[in-house]
N, C-alpha and C positions, 0 to 999 in steps of 0.2 A: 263611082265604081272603082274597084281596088285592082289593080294593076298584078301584085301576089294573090298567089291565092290562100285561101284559110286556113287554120288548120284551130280545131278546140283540143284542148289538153284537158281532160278533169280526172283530178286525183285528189286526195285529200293530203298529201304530203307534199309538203315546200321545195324538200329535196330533191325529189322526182319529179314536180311541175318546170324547175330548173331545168335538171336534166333533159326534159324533154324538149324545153326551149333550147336548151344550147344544138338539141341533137338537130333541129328545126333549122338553124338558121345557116347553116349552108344551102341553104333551099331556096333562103328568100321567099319563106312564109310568111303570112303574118297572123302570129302567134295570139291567141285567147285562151288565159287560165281559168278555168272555176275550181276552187275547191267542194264543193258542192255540192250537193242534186238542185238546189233552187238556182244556185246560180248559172248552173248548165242547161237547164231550163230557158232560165232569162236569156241567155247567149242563142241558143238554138230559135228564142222568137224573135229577137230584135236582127240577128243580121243571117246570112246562108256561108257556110260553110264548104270548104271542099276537100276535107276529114276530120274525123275525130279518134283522140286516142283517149281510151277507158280505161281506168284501172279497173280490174276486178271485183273490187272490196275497199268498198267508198263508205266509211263510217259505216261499217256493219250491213250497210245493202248491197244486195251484189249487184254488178255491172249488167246484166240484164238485165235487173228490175230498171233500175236507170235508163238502160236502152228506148222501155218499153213507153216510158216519159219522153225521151227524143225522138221515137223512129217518127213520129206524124212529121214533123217542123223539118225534118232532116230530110226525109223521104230516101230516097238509093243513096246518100251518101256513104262512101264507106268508113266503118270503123275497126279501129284496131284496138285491142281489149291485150294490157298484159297481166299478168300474177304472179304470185310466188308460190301460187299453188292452185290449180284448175282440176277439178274432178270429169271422167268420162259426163257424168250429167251436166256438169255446165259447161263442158263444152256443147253437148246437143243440145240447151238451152241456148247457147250464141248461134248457133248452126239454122236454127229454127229461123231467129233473129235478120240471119242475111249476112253473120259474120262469118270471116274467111282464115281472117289471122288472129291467131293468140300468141303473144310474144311472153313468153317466161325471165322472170328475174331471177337472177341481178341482172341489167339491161345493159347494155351500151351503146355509147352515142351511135358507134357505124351499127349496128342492127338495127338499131330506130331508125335511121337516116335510109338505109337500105329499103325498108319495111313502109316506110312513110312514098320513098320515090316510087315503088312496086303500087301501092295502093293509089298516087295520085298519076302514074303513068308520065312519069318525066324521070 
């Protein structure tokens, strides 16, 4: 059993799976990237999790179709979904979901870090 707690990152971009590691690690998370739907999948069945952050717009699917592939494996975890662009309807497609925050870009480390401590309540 892991001492940190978890945190998934899935984005399809390098630069922003960084960034969200770096934002993570004054936390003393420990950090799982997918770029992926499969591989966020994979990550959601083999270990449990105690957040995830979603990009939006993952290789052309959006973040809630994704969601709707993790919410079983995940159950109440919470997740935090950002974009550079969120319509009134998906946001009430994440709202439906059980999500609370949508963090808009360009992101920065202390709003993640804020945003991640508010959701894991430390």
């Amino acid at each position: 059993m892991s001492l940190y707690k978890r945190l998934l990152v899935v984005d399809d971009d390098p630069t922003t799976l960084l960034l969200l590691e770096l934002a993570a690690r004054p936390l003393d998370l420990e950090v799982t990237k997918a770029g992926d739907v499969n591989r966020a999948v994979d990550a959601v069945r083999s270990q449990a999790y105690d957040l995830v952050v979603l990009d939006h717009d993952l290789n052309g699917v959006p973040g809630f179709e994704v969601l709707d592939y993790l919410r079983k494996p995940l159950g109440g975890v919470p997740v935090l979904v950002f974009s550079g662009h969120v319509t009134d309807e998906d946001r009430a497609q994440y709202r439906r979901r059980g999500v609370t925050t949508i963090l808009e870009k360009p992101l920065s480390r202390d709003v993640l870090g804020f945003a991640m401590r508010r959701a894991l309540k430390i």
